[in-house]
N, C-alpha and C positions, 0 to 999 in steps of 0.2 A: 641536518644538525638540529637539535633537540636546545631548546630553552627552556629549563627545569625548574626554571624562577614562578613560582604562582605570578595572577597580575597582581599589582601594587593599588590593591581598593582602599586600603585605609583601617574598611572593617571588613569583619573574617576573616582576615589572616589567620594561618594556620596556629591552632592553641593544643594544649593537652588534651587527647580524648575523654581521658580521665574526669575531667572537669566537666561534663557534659550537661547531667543533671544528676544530684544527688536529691535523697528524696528520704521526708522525715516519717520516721515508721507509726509517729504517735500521732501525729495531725493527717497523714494520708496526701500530702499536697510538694508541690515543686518548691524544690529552694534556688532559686535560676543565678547558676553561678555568670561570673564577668561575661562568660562568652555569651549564656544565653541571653543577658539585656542586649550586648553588639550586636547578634545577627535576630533579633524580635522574636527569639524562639518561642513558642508558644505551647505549654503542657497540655496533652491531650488524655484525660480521664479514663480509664477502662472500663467498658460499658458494665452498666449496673443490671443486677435482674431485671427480669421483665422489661425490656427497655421501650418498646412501644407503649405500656401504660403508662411508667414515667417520665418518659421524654414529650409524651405528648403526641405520636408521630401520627400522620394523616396514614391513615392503611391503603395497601397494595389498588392502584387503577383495576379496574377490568380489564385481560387482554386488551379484548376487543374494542374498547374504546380507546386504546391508547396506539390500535393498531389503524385502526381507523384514521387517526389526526394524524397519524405516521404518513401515512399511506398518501392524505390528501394537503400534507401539507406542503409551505409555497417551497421547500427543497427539497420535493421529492416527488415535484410537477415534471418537470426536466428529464430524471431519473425516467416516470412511466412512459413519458413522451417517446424516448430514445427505446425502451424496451416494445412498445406498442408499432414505432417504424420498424425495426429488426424482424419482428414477429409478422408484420404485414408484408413486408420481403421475401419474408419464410414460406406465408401462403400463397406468394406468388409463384416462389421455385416447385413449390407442388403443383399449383395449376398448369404450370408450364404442361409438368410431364403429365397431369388427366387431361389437357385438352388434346393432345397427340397421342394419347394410348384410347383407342375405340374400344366398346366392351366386349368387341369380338374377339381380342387381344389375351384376356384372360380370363377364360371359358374355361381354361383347365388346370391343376395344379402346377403343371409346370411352368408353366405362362404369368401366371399370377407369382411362381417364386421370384420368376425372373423381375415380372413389372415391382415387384416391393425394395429385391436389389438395386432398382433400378432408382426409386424413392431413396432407398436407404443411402445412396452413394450421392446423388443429388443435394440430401440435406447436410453430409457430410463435407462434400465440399463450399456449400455455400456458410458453411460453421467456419473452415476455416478461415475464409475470406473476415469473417464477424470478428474471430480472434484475431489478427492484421490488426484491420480497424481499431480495435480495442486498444492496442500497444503501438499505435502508429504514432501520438503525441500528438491527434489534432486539437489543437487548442481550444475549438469549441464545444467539444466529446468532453473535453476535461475540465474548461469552467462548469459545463452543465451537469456533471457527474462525479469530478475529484479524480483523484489518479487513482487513490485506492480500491474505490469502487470496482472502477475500469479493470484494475488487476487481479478483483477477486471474481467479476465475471467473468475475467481471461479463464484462471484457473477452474472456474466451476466448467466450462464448456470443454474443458481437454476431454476429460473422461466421455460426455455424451459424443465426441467426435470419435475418439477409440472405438466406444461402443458401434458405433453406426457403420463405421471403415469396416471393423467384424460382420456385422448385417451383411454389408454391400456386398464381401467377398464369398461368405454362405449362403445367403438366398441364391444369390446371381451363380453362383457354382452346381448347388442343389438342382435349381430350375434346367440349368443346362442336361446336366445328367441323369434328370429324370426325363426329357426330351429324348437325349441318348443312349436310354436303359445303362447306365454306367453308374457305376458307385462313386460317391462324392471323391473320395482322395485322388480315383483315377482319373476322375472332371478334372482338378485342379491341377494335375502333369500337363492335363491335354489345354488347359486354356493358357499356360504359363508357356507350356512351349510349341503353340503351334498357333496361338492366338496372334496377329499383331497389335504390337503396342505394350502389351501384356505384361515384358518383362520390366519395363519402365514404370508399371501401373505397381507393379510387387514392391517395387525396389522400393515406390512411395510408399506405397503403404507398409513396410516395414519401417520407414524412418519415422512414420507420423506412431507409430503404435510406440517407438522406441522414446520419442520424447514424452510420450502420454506414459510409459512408466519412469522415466524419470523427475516426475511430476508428481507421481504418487505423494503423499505425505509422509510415507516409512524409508522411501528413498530419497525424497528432498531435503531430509532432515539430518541425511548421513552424508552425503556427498555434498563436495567444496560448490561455492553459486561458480564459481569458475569453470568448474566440469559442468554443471547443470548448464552455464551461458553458454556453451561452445555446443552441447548434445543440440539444443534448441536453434542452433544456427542454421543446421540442417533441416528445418522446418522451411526454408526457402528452397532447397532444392526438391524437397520432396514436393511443393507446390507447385512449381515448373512440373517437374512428370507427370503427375496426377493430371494437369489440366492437359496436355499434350494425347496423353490417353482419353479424358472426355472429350477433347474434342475430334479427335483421329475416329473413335470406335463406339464412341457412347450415342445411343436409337436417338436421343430427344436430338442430336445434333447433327449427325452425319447428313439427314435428310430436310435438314430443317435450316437454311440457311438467317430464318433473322433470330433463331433462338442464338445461332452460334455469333452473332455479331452481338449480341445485345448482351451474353455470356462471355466473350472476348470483351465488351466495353468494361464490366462489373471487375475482372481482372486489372485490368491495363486503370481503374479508376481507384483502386485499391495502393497498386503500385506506386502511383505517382503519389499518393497518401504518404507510402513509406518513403518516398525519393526525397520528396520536398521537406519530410516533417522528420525523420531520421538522419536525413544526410545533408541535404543545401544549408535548411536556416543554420543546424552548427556548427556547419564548417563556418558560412558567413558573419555567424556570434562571435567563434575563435579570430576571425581578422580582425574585427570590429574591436573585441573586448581585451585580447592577448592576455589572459590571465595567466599568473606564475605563482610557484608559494612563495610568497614570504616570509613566514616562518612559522613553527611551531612549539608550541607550549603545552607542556603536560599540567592538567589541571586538576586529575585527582587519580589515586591508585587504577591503571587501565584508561585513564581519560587523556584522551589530548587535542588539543582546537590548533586547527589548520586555520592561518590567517593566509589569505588569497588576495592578491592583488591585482587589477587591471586599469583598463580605460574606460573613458563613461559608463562604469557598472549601474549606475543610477536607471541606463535606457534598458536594462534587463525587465523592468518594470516588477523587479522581485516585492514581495512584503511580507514584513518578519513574522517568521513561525513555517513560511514555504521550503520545499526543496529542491533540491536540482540532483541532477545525477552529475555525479562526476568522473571523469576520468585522468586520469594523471597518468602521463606520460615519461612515465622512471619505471626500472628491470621488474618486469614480472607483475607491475597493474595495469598497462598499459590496453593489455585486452579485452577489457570490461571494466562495465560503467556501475558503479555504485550510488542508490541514494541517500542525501546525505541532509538534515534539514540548515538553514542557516540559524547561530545562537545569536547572533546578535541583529541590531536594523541595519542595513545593510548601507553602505557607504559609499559616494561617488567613485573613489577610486579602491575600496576594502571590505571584503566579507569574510566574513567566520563562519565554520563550521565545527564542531564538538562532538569527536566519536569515540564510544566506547569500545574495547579492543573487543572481538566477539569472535577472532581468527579470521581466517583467510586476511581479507587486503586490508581490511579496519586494523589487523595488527599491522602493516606494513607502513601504516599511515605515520605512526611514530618515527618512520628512517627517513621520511622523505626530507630532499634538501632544497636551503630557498634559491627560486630562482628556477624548479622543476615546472613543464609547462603543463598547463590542465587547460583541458577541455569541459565544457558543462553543456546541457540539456536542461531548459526551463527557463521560468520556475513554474509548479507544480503546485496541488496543495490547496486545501481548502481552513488548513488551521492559523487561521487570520481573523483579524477584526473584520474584515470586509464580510462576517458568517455571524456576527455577535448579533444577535438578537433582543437581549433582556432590555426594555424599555425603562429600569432603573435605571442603566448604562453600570450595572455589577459585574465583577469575575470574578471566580477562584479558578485557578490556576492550578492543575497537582502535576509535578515531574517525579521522576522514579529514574535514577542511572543515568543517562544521555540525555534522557526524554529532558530534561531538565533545560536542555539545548533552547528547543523550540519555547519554551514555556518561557526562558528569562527574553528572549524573540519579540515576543507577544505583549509579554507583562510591563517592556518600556514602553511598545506602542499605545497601547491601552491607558497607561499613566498620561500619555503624552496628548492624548486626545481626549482626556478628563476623566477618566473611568474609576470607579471605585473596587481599587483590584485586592485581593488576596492572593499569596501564593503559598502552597506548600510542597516542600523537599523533601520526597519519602527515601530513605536510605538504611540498609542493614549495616552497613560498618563507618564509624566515624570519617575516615578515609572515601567512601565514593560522597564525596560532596561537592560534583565540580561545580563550579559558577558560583556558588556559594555567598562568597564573596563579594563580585557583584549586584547580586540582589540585596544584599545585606546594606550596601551601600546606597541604592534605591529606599531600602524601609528607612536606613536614619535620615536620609534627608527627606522624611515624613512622604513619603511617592506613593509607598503600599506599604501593604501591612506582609511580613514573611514568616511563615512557620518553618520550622525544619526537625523532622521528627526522624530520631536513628534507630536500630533496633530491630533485631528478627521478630516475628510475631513470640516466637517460644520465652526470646530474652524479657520482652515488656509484658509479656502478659496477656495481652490480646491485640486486633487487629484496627490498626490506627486508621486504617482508610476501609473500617466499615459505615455502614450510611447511620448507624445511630451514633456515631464516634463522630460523624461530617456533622451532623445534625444539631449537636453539643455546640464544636467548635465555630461552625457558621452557622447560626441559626435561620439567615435568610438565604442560604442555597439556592432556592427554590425561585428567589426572585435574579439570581444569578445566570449568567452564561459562565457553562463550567469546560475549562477546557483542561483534558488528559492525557498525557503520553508519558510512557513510560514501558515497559516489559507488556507481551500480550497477555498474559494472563492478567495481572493487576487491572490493565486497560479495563476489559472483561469486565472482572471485578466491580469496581470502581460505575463503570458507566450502568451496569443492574441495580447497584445502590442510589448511585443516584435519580435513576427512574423510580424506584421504589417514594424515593424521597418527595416524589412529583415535579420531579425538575424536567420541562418537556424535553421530548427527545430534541427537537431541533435546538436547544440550548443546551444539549452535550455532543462537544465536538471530540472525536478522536481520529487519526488518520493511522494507517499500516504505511510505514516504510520500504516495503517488500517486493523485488520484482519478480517471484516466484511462490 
């Protein structure tokens, strides 16, 4: 059941679109009708010529100097630390196999096809173990990295694991059949069906190649996450065979009895990663917490916030602007977990979440009824005050659609812990305004300052969330922590402007909501 009543804020209640801003053609400036004094709208000027000579603006860093403080700064110590262990793990699975391959081993070309196969399928399975890891949820991988991170190194390593599974199957086929004067296609009849193990080794390696193009970005863009979550399931079975065949047939291990234990522990230690951090803690969250909807409210054209309810939500130890994956237990979501950020601070016994319909289950979210049982995972998330930097204790805040969710999240916490906050609501149609109202409620009772600016780029003229447009409107940006969510591209956008602007990167926060 659907509650179609906006909330009851006071101000921003739903007015004429119409009334929005009228605007006098001889003076050039805003005439801010009733609505825009209630919610602190704020006219944002369309950039004049030249706008770095008279805006004044500081000109573009040097890459290199800005890649530099990137590189070595204190968020993204952690980051090198965790890429430097990986890589040093890396060098290990390769010494593995040079200390047990002697140089009399590949003396000939087909010996050396064989020992690179032999490399190439070693690195490949120890990538996939890194992917696990990456998506297992251990809590310390993700305070020291962000979940997003995590999942864009997930995705960046599919393609070099495809790659490498092709290696392993061509070299180590090649090598063979130039051993047995055989032509490579007739190699690979003869290793497939006369090899043992072999056809268990196929089977993997066609599921792993299967999810790597499902992953593609011209096919993950067209297909439901619900197909894409299910293709990717089979990414467990296909690592059961794979290891079954390394360990049955594969040179570094059949003869080698502590490689194969020490290679069985890295398995079985990965494992228990996903057992305990996939499965136990949230089954043990869902007794503890027994979350259900309680209801929901459509907030703006496509917008609707799920209020959830439980028992000591408080021991989640969530904080606003984080997210959770959820899963809700009604016809046809029940299979897959979605993430989703909290809108509001989060409450002993009550959290909110605010999604915009985008298909698949975010539309399905509008039918759910209260009282449906949900399960969550987290919280997650680095777009929190606990990341604010700026030593004025400044924000500006931008949301765009949903994004708006986390940002009104944030922008109470922030108020409530003294912080001198700005927010702006970027929106093309009068109607995506959710939360609105709430914040608008926030700015009268003097808490923050709120802009809300409506309009396609085509309709106003020019681009309200460009950085000499930011520059005008907050002139001290720069001493700000700017935090942004909204649609990927604007994110983009938005976060280039504002480095231009010289707002350090670690005082621009954005996070991807994306588990693929």
């Amino acid at each position: 059941m659907v509650d179609t009543r906006r909330a009851e804020t006071g101000v921003g209640s739903p007015v004429d679109p119409q009334v929005l801003f009228r605007f006098n053609s001889d003076r050039g400036q805003p005439l801010f009708s009733l609505f825009a004094q209630r919610c602190h709208m704020t006219w944002m000027p369309p950039p004049a010529p030249e706008p770095h000579a008279r805006l004044g603006l500081k000109p573009r860093r040097p890459r290199v100097t800005a890649w530099s403080r990137d590189l070595l700064s204190e968020d993204r110590l952690p980051d090198l630390a965790v890429r430097l262990g990986l890589t040093a793990v890396g060098v290990a699975v390769i010494a593995l196999w040079w200390v047990d391959t002697p140089s009399s081993r590949v003396q000939t070309a087909a010996a050396t096809m064989t020992a690179l196969g032999r490399v190439a399928g070693l690195l490949a399975a120890y990538l996939v173990l890194v992917e696990l890891m990456l998506m297992a949820r251990v809590p310390a991988l993700e305070r020291a990295i962000g979940f997003d991170r995590l999942a864009s190194w997930h995705r960046g390593l599919g393609t070099n694991i495809v790659l490498l599974i092709g290696g392993h199957v061509l070299l180590t086929v090649w090598g063979y059949g130039l051993s047995a004067h055989e032509q490579p296609l007739s190699e690979l009849v003869t290793v497939i069906t006369r090899y043992p193990d072999e056809w268990e080794a196929t089977i993997g390696a066609l599921l792993f190649v299967a999810v790597g193009i499902s992953s593609a970005w011209s096919l993950r863009a067209r297909i439901s996450y619900e197909a894409w979550y299910a293709v990717h399931l089979t990414v467990y079975a296909a690592v059961a065979l794979t290891f079954f065949h390394q360990i049955a047939s594969g040179e570094d291990f059949v003869d080698h009895p502590r490689n194969r234990l020490l290679w069985t522990a890295l398995y079985l230690a990965v494992a228990a990663c996903l057992v305990v951090w996939r499965i136990v803690l949230p089954a043990r969250a869902d007794l503890r917490h027994r979350m259900t909807v309680d209801r929901v409210v459509v907030e703006a054209a496509g917008v609707v916030s799920v209020w959830i309810r439980g028992r000591r939500l408080d021991q989640l130890g969530a904080l606003p602007g984080q997210f959770l994956l959820w899963r809700f237990l009604a016809r046809g979501q029940w299979a897959s977990a979605h993430a989703y950020s909290l809108s509001m601070p989060p409450h002993p016994d009550l959290l909110r979440i605010t999604v915009k319909d985008l298909g698949d289950q975010s539309r399905d979210l509008a039918r759910l009824r209260p009282g449906t049982r949900v399960l969550a995972e987290g919280p997650f998330g680095h777009f929190t005050h606990a990341h604010a930097h700026a030593p004025a204790r400044k924000a500006l805040l931008i949301g765009g659609g949903s994004g708006i969710g986390p940002v009104r999240a944030v922008a109470e916490d922030l108020v409530n812990r003294g912080w001198d906050v700005i927010v702006l609501q970027r929106a093309s149609r009068p109607d995506d305004l959710p939360l609105g109202g709430e914040l608008s409620l926030l700015a009268a009772h003097g808490r923050l300052v709120f802009h809300q600016v409506v309009g396609s780029r085509r309709e106003l003229g020019y681009d309200p969330l460009a950085s000499d447009i930011i520059a005008v409107s907050v002139p001290d940006v720069a001493q700000r922590d700017v935090f942004v969510c909204g649609p990927p591209g604007m994110t983009a956008v938005v976060a280039r402007g504002l480095r231009d602007l010289g707002v350090p990167t670690g005082q621009i926060h954005t996070e991807e909501y994306s588990l693929r």
